[in-house]
C-alpha positions as CSV (number, residue, x, y, z in Angstrom):
1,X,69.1,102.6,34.1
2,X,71.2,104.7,36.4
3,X,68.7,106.1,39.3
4,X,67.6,110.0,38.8
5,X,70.3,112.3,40.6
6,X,68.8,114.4,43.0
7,X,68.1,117.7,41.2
8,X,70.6,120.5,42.4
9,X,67.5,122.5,44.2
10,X,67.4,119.9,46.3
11,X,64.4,117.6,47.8
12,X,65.0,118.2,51.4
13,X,63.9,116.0,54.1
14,X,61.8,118.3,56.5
15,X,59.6,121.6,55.8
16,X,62.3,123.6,57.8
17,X,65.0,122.1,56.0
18,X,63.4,122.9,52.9
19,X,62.7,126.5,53.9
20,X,66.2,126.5,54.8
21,X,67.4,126.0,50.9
22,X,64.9,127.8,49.4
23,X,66.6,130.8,51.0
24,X,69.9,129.9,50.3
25,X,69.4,128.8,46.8
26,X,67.7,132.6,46.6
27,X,71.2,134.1,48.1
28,X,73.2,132.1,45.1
29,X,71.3,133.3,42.2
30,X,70.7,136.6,43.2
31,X,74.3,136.7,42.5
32,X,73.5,135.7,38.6
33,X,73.8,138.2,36.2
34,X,71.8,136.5,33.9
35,X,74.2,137.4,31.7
36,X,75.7,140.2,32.5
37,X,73.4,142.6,33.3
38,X,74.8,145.7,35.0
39,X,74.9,147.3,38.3
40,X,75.5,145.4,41.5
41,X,75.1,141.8,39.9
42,X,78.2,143.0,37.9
43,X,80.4,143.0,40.9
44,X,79.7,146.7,41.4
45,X,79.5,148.5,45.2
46,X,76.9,146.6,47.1
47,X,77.7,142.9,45.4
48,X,78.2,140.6,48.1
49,X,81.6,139.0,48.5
50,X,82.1,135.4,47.0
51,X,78.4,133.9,47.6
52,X,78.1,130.0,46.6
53,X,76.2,127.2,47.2
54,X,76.1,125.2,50.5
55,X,79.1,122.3,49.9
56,X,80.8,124.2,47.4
57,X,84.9,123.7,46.8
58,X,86.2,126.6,46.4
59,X,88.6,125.8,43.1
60,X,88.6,126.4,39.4
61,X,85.2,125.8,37.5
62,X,86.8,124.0,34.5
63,X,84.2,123.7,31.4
64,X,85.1,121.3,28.9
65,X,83.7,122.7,25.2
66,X,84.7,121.5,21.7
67,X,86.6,124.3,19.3
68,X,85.0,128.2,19.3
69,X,84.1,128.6,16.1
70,X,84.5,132.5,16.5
71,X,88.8,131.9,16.7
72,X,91.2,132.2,18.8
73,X,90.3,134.2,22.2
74,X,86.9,133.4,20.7
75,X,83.5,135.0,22.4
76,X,83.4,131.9,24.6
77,X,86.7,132.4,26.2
78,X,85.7,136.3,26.3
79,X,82.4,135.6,28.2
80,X,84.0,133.3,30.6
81,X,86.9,136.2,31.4
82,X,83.7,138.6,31.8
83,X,82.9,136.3,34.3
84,X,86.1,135.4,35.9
85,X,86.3,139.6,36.6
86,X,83.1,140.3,38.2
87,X,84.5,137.6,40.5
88,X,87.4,139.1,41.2
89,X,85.6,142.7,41.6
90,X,83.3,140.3,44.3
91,X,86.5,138.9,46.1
92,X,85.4,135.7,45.4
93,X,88.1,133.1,45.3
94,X,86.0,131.4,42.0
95,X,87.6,131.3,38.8
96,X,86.0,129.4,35.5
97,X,88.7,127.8,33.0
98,X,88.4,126.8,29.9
99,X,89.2,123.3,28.4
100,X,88.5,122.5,24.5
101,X,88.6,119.3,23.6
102,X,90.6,117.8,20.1
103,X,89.0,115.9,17.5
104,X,85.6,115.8,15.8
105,X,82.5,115.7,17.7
106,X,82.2,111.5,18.2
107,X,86.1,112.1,19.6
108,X,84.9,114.9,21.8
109,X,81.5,112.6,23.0
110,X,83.9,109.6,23.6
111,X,86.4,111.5,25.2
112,X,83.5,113.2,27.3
113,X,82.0,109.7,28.5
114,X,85.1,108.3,29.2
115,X,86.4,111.2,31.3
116,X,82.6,111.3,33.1
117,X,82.8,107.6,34.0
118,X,86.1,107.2,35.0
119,X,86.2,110.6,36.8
120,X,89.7,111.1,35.3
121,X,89.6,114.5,34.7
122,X,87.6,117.4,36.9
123,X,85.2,118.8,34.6
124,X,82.7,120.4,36.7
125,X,80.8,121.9,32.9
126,X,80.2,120.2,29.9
127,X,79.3,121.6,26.7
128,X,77.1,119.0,24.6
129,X,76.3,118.7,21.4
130,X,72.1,118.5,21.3
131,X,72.1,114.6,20.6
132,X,73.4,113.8,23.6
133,X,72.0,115.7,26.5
134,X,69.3,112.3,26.9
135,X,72.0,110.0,26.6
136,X,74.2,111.7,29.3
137,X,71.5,112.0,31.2
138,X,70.3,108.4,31.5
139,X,73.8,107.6,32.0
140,X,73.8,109.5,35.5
141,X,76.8,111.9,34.4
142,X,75.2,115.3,34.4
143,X,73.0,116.9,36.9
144,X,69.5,118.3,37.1
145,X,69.0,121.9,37.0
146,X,65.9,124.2,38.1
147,X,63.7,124.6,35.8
148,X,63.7,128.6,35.6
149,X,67.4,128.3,34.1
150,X,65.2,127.8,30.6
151,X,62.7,130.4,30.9
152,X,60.1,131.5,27.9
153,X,62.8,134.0,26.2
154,X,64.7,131.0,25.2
155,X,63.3,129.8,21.5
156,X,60.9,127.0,22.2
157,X,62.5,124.6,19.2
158,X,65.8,125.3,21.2
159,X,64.5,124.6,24.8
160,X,62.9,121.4,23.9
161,X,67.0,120.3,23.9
162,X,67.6,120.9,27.1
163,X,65.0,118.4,28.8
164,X,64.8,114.7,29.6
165,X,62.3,112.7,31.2
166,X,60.5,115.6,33.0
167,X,63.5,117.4,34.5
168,X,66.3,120.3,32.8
169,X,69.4,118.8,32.1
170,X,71.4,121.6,30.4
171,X,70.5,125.1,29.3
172,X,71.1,126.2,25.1
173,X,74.3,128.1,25.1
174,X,74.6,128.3,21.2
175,X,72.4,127.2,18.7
176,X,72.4,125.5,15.1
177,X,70.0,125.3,12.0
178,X,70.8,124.1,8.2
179,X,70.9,126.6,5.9
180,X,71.4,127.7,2.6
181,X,73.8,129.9,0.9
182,X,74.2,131.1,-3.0
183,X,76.2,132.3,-5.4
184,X,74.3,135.8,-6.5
185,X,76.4,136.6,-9.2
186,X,75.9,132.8,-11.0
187,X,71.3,133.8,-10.7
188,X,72.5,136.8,-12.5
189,X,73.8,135.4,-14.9
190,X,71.3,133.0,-15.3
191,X,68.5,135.9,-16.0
192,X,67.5,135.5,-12.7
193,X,65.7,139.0,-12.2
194,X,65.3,138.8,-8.4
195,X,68.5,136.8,-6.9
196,X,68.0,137.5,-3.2
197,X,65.7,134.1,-2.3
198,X,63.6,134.2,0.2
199,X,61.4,132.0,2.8
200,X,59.3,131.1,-0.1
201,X,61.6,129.2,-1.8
202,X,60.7,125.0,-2.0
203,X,63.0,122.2,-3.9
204,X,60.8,122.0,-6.7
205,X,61.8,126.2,-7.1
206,X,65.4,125.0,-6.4
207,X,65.6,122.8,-8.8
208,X,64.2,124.9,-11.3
209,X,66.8,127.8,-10.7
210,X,69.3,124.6,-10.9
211,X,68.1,123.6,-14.7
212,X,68.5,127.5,-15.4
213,X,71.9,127.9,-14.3
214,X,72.8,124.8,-16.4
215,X,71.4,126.3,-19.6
216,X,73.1,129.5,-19.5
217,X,77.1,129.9,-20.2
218,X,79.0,129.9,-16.3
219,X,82.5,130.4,-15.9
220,X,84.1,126.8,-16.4
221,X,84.4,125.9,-12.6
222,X,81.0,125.6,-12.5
223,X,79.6,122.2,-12.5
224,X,76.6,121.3,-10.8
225,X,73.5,122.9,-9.0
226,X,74.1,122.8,-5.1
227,X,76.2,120.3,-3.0
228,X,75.7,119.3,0.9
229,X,77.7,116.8,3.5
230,X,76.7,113.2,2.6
231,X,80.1,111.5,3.4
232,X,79.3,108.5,5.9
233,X,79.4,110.4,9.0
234,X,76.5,112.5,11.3
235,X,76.0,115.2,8.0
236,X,74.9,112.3,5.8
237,X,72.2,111.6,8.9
238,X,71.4,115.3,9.0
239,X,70.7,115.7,5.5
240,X,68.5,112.8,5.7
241,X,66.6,113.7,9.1
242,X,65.8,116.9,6.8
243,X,64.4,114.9,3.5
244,X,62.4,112.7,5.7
245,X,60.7,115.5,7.9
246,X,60.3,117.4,4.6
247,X,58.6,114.6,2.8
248,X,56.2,113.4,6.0
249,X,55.1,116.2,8.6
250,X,55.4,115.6,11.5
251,X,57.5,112.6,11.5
252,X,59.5,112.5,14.9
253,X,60.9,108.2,14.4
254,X,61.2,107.6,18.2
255,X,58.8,108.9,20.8
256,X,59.4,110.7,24.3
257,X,61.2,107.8,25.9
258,X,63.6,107.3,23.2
259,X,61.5,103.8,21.5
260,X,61.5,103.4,17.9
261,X,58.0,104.8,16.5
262,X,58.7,104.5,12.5
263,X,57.1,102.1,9.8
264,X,58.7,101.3,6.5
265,X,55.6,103.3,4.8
266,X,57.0,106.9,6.6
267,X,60.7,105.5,5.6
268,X,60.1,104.9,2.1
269,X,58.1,108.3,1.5
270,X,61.8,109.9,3.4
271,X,64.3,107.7,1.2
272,X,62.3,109.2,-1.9
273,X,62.7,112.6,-0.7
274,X,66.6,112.0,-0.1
275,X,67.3,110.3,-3.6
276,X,65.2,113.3,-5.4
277,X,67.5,116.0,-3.3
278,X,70.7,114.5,-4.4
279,X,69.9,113.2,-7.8
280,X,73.5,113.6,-10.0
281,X,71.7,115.8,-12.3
282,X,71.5,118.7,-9.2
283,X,74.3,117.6,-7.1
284,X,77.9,117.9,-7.1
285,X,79.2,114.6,-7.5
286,X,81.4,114.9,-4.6
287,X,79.2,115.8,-2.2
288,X,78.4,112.0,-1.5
289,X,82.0,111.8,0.4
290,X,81.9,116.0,1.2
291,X,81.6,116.8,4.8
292,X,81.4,120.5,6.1
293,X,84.7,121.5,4.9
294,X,84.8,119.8,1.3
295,X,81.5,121.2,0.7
296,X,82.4,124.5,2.0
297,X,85.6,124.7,-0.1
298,X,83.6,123.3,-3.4
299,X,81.0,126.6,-3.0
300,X,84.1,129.1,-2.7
301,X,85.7,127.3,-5.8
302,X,82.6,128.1,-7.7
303,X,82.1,124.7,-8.5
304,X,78.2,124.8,-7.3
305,X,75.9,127.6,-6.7
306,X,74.4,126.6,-3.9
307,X,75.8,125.2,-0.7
308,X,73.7,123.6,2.4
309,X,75.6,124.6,5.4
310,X,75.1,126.1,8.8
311,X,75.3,129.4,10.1
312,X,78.9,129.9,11.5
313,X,80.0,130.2,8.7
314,X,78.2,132.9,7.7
315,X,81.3,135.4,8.8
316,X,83.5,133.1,6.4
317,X,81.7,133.7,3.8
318,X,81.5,137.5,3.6
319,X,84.8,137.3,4.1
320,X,85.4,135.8,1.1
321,X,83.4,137.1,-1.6
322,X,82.7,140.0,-3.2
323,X,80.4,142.6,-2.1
324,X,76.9,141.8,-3.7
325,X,78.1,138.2,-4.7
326,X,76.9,136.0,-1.9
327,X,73.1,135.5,-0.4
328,X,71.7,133.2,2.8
329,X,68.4,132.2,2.8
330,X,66.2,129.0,4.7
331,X,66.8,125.9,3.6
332,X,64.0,124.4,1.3
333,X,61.9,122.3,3.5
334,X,62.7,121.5,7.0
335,X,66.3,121.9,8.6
336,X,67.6,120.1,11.6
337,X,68.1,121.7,15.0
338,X,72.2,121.6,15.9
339,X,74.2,123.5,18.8
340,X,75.4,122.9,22.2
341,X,73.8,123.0,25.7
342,X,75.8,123.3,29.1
343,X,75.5,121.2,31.5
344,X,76.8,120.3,35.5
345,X,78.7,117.4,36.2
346,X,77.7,114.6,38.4
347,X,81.3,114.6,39.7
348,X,81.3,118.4,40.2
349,X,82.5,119.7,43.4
350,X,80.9,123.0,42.8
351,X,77.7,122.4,41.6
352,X,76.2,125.8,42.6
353,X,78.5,127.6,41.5
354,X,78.8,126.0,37.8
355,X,75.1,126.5,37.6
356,X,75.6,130.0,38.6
357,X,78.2,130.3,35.6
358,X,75.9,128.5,33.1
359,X,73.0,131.6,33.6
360,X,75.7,134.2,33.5
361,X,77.1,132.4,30.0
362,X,73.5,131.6,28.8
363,X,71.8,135.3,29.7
364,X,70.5,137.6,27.5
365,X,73.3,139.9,27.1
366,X,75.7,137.1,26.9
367,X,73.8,135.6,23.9
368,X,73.9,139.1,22.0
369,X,77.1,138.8,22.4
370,X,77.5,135.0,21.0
371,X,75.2,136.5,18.1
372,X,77.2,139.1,17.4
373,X,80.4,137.0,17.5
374,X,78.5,134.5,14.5
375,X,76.8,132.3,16.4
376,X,73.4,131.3,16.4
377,X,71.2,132.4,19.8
378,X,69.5,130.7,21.8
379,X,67.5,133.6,22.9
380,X,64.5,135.4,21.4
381,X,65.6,138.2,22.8
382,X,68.7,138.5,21.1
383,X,67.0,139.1,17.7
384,X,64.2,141.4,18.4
385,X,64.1,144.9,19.5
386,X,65.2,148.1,17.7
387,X,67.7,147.6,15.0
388,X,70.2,149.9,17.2
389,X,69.2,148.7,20.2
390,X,71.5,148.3,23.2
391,X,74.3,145.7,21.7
392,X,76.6,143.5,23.9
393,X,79.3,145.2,26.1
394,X,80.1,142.4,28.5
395,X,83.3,141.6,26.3
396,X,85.8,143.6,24.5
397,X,85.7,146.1,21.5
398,X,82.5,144.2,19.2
399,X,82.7,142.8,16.0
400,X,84.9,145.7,14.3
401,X,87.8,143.1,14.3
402,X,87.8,139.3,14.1
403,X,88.5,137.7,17.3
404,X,91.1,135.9,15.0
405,X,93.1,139.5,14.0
406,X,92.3,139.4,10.4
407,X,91.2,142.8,10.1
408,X,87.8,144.7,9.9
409,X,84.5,142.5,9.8
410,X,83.0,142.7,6.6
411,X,79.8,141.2,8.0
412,X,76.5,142.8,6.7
413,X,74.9,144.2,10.4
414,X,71.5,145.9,10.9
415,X,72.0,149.2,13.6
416,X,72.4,147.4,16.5
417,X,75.7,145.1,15.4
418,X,73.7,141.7,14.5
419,X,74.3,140.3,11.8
420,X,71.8,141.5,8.7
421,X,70.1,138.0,8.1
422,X,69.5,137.5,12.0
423,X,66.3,138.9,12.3
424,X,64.4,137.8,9.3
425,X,66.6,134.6,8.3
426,X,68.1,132.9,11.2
427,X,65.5,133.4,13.4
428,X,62.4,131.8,11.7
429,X,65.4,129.4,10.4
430,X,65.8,128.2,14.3
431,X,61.7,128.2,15.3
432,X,60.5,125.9,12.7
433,X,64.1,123.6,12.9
434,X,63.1,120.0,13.6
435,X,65.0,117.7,16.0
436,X,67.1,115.0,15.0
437,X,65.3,111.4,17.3
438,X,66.2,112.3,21.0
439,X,67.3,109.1,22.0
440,X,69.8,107.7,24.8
441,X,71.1,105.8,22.6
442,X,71.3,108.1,19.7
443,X,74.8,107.2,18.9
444,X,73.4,103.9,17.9
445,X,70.1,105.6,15.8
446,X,72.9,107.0,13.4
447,X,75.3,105.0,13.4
448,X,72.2,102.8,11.6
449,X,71.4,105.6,9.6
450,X,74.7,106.5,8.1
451,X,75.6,102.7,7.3
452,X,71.8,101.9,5.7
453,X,71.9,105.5,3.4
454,X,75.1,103.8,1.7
455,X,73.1,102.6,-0.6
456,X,71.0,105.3,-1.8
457,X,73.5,105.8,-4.7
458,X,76.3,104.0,-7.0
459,X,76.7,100.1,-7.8
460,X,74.3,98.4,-5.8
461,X,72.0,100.8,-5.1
462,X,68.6,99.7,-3.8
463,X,64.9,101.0,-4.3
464,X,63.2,102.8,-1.8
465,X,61.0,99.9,-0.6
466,X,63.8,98.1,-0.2
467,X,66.2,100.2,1.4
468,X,63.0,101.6,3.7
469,X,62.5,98.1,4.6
470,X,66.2,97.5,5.6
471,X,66.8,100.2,7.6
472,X,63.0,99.7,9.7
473,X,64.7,96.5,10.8
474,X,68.1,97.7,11.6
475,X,66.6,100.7,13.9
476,X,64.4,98.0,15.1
477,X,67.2,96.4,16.2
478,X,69.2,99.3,17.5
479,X,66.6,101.1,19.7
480,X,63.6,99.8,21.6
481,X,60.1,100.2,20.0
């Protein structure tokens, strides 16, 4: 194992060098605007002129990110140009510049590690995908943090993300929770009396509303009940990291230092809970090889009427339907933690400074805005309050228009600009999500998980002891225990 990098606060050798950066690390992020709060922090009169850290390179801050779900010019790019301009209004010579990376996520995580390790390109932020913060980390390539950059406003399900082995390694920029979305219009016609499901609702209710909907005359798309993303990739893991923390509580399969923790006993009661969910008498047939687009084009085709997905794509879908036709409630059961978490760069010339831009991009007001814009927040803060409360006005004109010019946003919103389900729905969604195993070697842990579930279904298919019993020895062989 690489050796632990020394934390960016530093770990100075003598009491008056330590006094020494104490007070200079105060200098640096006084300059934070923890988002972009406003007066002087903003770049207004009295802001102080291009502070940084000791050792600094003056240069471009480039962050490396996967696509912005929000569009082009997405809210990502928007916060990083509020941030580029209160530099400018500071006379600092600072500029942060954004790089997004092609492919799916494994092709951005490859890409990632093999830039990292070769120090073939100059990213001096990363934005990573939740699975992988212990796994960079333990690899050396990103850099401590202080601790206060994940303070008690952040959700505690969504902190947890951010830490390895006793120190901060990244701080929650956007998060991600399973949820589920339904066709209104098909409970209607089903004699469904109440159609807007709420936190109440369990699989066994599901699956009832399921054998109702068959039983009543749908328009001939229809076909069956719900459909998810179990095509051999990491949704076929995610689905199944659901089922199994549904069907045992508590169930975590690797403990704090990434070792294997499972028996086949806690496996088996998981594979039963997966088979049940996608049974072919409640799920579309063709969510076994669906991933997030498949599945997302089989719910707007009317094929199923209801549709396990995550919440960016909330703004898709009321784009799409008819007023009154679509609804968004918790996923049944548990639903797994996603999102991304930015980190600093071992190879980073600019360490202070790239911290300093990761607590301006992760603040409060900048996570309104990330809310707004249709992603999940990371902040408490950014749900509660007063419906019309102060909304975000660090970036341009608000949700009015789509950041990818398709016209006026036909997003529900409560008073303040969030979207309507935020509060109530999102939320508690995010607070009781449950982590996927937080493991170095995580790539590994599904990897083993996607190739074993193969045979949960179709010619060959084995029982639950069995298959239990052949994927405890396979993770057995993939992690430490």
């Amino acid at each position: 194992m690489t050796a632990r990098p020394r934390r960016l606060t530093g770990g100075p050798a003598t009491p008056r060098l330590a006094l020494a950066f104490t007070l200079l690390l105060v200098v640096v992020l006084a300059a934070c605007t923890g988002g972009g709060t406003r007066g002087a922090d903003d770049g207004d009169a009295g802001a102080s002129a291009g502070s940084t850290a000791s050792g600094d390179v003056t240069g471009p801050i480039v962050i490396a990110s996967g696509r912005d779900v929000t569009g082009k010019n997405g809210i990502r790019q928007q916060l990083i140009d509020a941030w580029n301009l209160r530099e400018k209004r500071k006379k600092s010579d600072f500029r942060a510049r954004l790089v997004e990376l092609p492919g799916s996520a494994d092709e951005q995580r490859s890409q990632l590690l093999g830039a990292l390790q070769s120090r073939s390109a100059a990213y001096d932020v990363v934005n990573l995908d939740v699975t992988w913060v212990p796994e960079f980390a333990t690899a050396g390539l990103i850099e401590p943090l202080p601790h206060h950059l994940v303070d008690d406003d952040i959700i505690p399900s969504v902190a947890g993300t951010a830490r390895w082995d006793g120190e901060v390694y990244a701080v929650p920029f956007n998060s991600d929770v399973g949820l589920l979305y339904y066709r209104r219009d098909y409970l209607k016609r089903a004699g469904v009396e109440r159609p807007d499901l709420g936190a109440g609702l369990d699989w066994n209710k599901l699956r009832g509303l399921v054998d109702d909907l068959n039983a009543r005359h749908l328009p001939d798309t229809y076909e069956k009940g719900w459909t998810t993303q179990l095509a051999a990739y990491e949704g076929r893991t995610v689905n199944a990291v659901e089922a199994f923390a549904s069907a045992v509580p508590g169930l975590e399969l690797v403990d704090g230092k990434g070792r294997y923790t499972g028996d086949v006993d806690e496996l088996t009661e998981g594979i039963r809970e997966l088979r049940r969910r996608t049974e072919t008498a409640y799920t579309l047939q063709d969510a076994h090889s669906s991933d997030e687009n498949a599945s997302l084009s089989d719910f707007v085709e009317g094929r199923t009427a209801f549709l396990r997905h995550w919440p960016s794509e909330y703004r898709t879908l009321y784009r799409t339907f008819p007023e009154g036709q679509l609804g968004v409630a918790p996923l049944p059961g548990r639903a797994v933690l996603g999102g991304q978490n930015l980190a600093v760069t071992g190879a980073s010339q600019r360490k202070g400074k790239a911290a300093e831009l990761i607590r301006f991009l992760t603040g409060k007001e900048s996570e309104r805005c990330l809310l707004e814009a249709g992603f999940a927040a990371t902040r408490t803060s950014a749900y509660e309050g007063d419906a019309d409360g102060e909304r975000c006005t660090a970036v341009g004109p608000g949700p009015s228009a789509s950041p990818t010019g398709e016209g006026a946003d036909p997003v529900p919103r409560d008073g303040g600009g969030r979207p309507a389900y935020a509060r109530d729905i999102l939320l508690p969604a995010l607070r009781n999500a449950v982590h996927r195993p937080r493991t170095p070697l995580y790539g590994a842990f599904t990897q083993t998980f996607i190739a074993r579930l193969g045979s949960l279904h179709g010619d060959g298919a084995l029982s639950d002891e069995a298959l239990a019993g052949q994927l405890d020895k396979a993770l057995r062989k993939a992690l430490p225990h």
